[in-house]
SETITI-460200 format. One record per residue: residue in one letter; residue number from 1; x, z, y of N, C-alpha, C in turn. Coordinates in pm, 1 decimal, m for minus. Layout:
<atoms>
r,k,n.c1,n.c3,n.c2,ca.c1,ca.c3,ca.c2,c.c1,c.c3,c.c2
A,NUM,X,Z,Y,X,Z,Y,X,Z,Y
...
</atoms>
This chain:
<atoms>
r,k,n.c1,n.c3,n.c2,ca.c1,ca.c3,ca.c2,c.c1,c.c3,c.c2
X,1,m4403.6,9666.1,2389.9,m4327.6,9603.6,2495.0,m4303.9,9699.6,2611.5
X,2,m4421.7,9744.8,2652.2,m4408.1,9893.9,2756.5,m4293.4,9994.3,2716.5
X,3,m4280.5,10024.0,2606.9,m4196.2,10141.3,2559.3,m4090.0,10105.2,2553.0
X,4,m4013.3,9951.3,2536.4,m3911.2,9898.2,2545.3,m3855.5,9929.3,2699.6
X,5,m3947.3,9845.0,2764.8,m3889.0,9892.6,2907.7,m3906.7,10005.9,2935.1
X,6,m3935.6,10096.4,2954.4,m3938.2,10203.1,2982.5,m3813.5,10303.3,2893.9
X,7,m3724.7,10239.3,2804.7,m3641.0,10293.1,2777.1,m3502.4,10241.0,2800.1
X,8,m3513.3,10068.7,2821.3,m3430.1,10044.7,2910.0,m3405.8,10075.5,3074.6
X,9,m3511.7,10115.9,3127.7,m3496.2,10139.0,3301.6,m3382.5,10251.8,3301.3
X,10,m3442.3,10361.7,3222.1,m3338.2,10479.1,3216.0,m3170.2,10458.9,3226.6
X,11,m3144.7,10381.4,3109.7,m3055.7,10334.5,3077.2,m2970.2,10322.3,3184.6
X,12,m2991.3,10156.7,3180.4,m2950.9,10103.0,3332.5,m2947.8,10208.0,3451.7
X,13,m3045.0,10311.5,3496.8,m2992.2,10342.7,3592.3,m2900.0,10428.8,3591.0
X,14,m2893.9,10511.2,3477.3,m2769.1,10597.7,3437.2,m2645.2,10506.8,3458.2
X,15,m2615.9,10379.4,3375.1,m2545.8,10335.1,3356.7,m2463.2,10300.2,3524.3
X,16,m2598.2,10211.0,3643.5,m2549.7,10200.4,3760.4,m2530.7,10309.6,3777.3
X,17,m2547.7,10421.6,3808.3,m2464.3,10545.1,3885.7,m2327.4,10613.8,3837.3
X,18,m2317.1,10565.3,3664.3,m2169.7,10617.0,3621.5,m2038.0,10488.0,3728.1
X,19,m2093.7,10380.8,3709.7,m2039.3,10302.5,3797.3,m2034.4,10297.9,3994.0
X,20,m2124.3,10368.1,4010.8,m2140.1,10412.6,4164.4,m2026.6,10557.5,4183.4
X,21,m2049.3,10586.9,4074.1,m1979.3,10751.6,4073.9,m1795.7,10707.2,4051.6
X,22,m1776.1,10590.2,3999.1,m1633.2,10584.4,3977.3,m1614.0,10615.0,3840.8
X,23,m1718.3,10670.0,3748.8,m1669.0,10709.9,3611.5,m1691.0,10602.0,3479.0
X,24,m1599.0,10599.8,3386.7,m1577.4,10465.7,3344.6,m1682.7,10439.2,3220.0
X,25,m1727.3,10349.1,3219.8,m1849.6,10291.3,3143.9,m1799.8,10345.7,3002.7
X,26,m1684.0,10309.7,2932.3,m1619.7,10423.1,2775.6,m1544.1,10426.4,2759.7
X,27,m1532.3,10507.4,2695.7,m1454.4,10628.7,2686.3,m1279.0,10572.2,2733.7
X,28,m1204.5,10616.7,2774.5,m1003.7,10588.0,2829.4,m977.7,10574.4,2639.4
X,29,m913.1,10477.3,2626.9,m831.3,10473.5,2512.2,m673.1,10637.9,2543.9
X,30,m711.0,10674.6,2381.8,m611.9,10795.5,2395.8,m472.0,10741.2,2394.4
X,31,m397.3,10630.7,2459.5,m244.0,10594.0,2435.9,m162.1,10720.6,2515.6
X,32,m71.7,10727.2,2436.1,61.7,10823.0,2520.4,153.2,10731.3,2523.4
X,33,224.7,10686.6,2613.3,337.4,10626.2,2673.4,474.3,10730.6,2659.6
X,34,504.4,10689.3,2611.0,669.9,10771.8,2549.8,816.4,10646.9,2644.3
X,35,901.5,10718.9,2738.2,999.1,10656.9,2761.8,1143.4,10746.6,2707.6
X,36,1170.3,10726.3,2664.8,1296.4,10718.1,2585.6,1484.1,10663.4,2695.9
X,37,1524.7,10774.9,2654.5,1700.7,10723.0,2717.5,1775.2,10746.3,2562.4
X,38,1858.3,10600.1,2533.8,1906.4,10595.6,2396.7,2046.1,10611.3,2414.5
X,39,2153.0,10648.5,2282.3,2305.1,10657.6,2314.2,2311.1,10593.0,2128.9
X,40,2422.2,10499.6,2112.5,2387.9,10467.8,1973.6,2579.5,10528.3,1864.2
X,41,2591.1,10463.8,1824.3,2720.2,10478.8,1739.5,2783.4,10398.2,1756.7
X,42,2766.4,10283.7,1816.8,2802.7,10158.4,1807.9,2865.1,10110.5,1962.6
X,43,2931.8,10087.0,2031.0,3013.0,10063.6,2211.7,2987.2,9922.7,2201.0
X,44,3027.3,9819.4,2101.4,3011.0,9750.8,2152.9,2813.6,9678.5,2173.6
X,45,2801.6,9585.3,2267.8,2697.5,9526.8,2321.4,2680.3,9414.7,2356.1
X,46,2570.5,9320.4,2345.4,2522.4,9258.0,2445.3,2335.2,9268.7,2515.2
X,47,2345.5,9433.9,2497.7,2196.1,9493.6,2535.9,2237.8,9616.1,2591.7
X,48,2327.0,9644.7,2569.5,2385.3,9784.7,2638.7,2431.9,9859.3,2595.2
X,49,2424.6,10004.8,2592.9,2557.2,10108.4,2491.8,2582.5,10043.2,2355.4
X,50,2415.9,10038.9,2237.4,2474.6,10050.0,2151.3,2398.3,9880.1,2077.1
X,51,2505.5,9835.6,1993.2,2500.1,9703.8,1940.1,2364.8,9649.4,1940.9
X,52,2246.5,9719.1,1839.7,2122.5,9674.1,1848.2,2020.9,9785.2,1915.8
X,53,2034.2,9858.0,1975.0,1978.6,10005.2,2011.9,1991.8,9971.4,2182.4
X,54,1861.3,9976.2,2264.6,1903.5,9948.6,2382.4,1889.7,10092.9,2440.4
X,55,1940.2,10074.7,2600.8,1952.3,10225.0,2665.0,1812.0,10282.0,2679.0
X,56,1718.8,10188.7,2693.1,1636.2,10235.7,2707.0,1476.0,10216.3,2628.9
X,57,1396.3,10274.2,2600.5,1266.2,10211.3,2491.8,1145.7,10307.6,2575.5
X,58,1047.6,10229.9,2572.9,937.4,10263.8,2577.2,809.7,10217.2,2469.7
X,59,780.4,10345.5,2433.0,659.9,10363.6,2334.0,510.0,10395.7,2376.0
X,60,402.0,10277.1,2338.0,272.4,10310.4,2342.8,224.2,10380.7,2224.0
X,61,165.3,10507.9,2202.8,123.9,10534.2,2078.4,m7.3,10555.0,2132.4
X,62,m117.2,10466.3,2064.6,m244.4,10539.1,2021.7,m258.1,10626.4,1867.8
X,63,m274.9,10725.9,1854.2,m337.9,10773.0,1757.4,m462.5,10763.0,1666.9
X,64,m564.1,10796.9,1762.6,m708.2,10750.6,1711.7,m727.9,10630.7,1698.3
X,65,m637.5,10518.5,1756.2,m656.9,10377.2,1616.1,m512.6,10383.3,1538.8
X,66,m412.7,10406.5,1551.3,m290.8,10481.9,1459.0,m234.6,10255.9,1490.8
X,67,m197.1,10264.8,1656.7,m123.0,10171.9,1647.4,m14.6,10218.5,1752.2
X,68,74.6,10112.2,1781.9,185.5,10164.0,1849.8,239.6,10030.9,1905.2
X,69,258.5,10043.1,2053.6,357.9,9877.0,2064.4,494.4,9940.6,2087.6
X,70,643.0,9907.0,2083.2,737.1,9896.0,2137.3,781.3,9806.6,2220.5
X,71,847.6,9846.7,2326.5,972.8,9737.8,2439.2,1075.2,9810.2,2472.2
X,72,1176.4,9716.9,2451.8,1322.9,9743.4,2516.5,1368.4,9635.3,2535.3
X,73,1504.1,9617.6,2606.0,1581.2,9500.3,2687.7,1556.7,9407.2,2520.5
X,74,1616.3,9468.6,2389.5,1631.8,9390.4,2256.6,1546.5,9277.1,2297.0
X,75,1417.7,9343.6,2254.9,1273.2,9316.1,2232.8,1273.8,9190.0,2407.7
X,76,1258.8,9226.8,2485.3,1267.7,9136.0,2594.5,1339.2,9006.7,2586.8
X,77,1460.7,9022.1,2536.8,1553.6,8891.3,2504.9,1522.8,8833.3,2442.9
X,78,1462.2,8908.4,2308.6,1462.2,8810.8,2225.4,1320.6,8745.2,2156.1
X,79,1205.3,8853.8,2186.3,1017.4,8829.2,2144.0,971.0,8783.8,2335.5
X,80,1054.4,8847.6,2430.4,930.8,8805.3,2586.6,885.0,8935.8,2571.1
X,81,779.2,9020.7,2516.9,687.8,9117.9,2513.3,716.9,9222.8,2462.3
X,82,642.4,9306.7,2460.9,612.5,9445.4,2347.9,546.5,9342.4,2214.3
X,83,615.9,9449.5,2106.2,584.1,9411.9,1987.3,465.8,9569.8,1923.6
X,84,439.0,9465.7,1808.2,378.5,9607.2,1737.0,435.6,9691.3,1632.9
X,85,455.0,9786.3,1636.1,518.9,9835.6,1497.0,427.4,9960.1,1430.7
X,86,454.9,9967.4,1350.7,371.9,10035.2,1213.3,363.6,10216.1,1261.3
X,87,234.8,10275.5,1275.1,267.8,10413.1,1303.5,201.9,10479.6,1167.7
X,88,290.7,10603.7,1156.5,286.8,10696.1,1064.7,319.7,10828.5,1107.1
X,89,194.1,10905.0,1049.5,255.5,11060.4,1102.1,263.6,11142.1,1024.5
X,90,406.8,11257.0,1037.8,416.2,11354.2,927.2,463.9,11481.5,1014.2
X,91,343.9,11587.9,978.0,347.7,11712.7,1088.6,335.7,11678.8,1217.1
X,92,461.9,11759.3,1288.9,481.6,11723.5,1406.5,594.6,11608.6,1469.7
X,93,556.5,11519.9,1341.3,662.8,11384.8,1413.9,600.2,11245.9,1360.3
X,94,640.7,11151.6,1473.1,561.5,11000.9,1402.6,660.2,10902.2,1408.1
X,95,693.8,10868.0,1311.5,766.1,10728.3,1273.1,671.4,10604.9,1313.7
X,96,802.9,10536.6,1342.7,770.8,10426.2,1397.1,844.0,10291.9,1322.6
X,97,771.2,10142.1,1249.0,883.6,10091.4,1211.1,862.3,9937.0,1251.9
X,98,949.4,9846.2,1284.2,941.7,9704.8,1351.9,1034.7,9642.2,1290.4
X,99,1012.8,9503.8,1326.3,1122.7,9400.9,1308.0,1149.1,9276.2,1356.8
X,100,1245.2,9230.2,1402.6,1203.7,9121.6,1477.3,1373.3,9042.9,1438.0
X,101,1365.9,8917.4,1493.6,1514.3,8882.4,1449.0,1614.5,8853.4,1567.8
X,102,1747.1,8886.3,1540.5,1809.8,8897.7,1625.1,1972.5,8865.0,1625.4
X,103,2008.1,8825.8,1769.2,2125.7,8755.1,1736.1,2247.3,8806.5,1632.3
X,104,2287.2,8720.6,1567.1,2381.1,8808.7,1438.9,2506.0,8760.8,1434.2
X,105,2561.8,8569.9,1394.1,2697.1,8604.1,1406.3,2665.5,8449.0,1473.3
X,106,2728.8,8400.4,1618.5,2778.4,8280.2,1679.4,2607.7,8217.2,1730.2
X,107,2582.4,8124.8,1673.4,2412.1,8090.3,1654.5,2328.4,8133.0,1569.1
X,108,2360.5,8199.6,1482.5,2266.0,8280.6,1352.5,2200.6,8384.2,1402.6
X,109,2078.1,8363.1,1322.5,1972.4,8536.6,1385.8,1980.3,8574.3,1263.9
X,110,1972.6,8678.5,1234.1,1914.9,8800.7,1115.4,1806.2,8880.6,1195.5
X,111,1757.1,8902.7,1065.1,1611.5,9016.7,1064.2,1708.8,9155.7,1051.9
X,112,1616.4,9205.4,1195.6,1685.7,9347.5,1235.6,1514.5,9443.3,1166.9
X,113,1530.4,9545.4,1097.5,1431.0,9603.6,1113.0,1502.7,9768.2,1160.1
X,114,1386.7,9842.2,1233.5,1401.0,9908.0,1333.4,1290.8,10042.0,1271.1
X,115,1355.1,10189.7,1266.1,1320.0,10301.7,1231.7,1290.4,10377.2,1339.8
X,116,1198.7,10429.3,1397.7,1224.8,10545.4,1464.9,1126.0,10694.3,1418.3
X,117,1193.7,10786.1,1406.3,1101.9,10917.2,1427.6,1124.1,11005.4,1491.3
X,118,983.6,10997.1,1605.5,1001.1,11078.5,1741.4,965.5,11231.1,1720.0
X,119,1005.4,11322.1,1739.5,968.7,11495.0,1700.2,905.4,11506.2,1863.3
X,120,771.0,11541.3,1797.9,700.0,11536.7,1939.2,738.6,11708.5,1984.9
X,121,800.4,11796.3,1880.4,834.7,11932.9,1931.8,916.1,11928.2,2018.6
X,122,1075.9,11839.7,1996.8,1170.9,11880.8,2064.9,1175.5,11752.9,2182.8
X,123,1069.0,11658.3,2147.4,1093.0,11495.6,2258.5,1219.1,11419.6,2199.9
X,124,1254.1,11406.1,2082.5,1349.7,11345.0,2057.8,1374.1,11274.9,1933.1
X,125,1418.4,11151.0,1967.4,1398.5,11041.7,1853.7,1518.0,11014.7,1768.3
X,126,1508.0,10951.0,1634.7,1635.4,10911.0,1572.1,1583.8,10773.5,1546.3
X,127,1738.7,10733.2,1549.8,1673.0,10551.7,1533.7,1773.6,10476.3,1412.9
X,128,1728.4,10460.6,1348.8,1812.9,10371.5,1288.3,1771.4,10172.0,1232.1
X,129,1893.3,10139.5,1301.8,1838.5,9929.3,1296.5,1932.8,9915.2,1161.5
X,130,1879.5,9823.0,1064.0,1927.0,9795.0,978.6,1901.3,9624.5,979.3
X,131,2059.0,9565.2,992.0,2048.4,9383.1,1024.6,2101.3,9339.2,897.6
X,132,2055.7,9273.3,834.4,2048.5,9225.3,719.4,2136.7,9145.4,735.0
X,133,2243.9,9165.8,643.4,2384.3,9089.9,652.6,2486.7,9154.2,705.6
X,134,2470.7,9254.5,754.7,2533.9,9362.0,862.7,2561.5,9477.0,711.8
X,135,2759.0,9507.1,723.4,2786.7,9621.3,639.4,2690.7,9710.2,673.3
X,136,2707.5,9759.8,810.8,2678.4,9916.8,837.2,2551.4,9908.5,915.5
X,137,2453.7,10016.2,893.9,2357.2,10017.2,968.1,2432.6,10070.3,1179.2
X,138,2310.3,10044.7,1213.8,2370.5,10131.7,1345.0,2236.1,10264.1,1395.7
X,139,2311.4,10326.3,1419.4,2209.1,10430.8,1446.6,2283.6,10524.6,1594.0
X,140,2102.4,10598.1,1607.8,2097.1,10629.4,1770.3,1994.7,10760.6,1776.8
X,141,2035.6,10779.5,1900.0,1944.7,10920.3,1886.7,1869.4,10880.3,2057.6
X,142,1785.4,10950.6,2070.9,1700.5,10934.3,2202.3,1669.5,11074.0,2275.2
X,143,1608.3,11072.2,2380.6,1525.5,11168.9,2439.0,1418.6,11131.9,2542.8
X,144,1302.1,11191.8,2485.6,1211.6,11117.1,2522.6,1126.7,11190.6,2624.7
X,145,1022.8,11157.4,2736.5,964.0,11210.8,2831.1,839.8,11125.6,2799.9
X,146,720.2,11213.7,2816.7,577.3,11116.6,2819.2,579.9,11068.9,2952.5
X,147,531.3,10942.6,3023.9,531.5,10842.4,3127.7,416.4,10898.7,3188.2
X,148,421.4,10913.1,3327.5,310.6,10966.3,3398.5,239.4,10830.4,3478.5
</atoms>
């Protein structure tokens, strides 16, 4: 029982002084925040330049748990929030893929699913939305800045 406490006192007081000191009890999650300015193929809108591609996206990527949320105006209109989408990495670039549904023709939604792969060399993304029911895909290119 002695040796118990005596190995909790330590503890604890380390622990109060990382907290007296300002330094955080564990470890900062590694997320990089990626903001993105988009231009698509597509003029017409009701999200901005391009049909399903908004002007603007911001990306959470954690790595060391290999998740990722997305938001843009889309995503705002039509989920409220950031969504999650699927991360994958190859070299120096990580795809990103989502889906959510979205307005399609009068009152109808279709399932939009959503590509991106960001080249963390050059900061720059390609996007391509593919709406199910939709001839043509629409596609977009980005440039991206990490968020300070």
């Amino acid at each position: 029982m002695k040796t118990a406490r005596a190995l909790i006192f330590p503890v604890i007081c380390l622990f109060s002084l990382a907290l007296a000191l300002g330094l955080p009890a564990a470890p900062a999650a590694a997320e990089t925040i990626y903001d993105c300015a988009a231009t698509s193929n597509v003029k017409r809108s009701r999200y901005g330049k391009g049909s399903y591609i908004a002007p603007t996206l911001r990306l959470v990527i954690d790595e060391a748990t290999g998740t990722a949320t997305v938001y843009d105006s889309v995503i705002a209109a039509e989920h409220g929030g950031p969504i999650a989408a699927k991360l994958a990495r190859g070299g120096n670039a990580l795809r990103l893929n989502w889906s959510l549904l979205a307005p399609f023709r009068k009152n109808r939604k279709a399932k939009a699913s959503y590509s991106l792969t960001l080249d963390l060399t050059r900061m720059t993304a390609s996007i391509r939305v593919t709406v199910h029911g939709e001839f043509q895909d629409t596609l977009g290119k980005a440039r991206c800045a990490v968020a300070k």
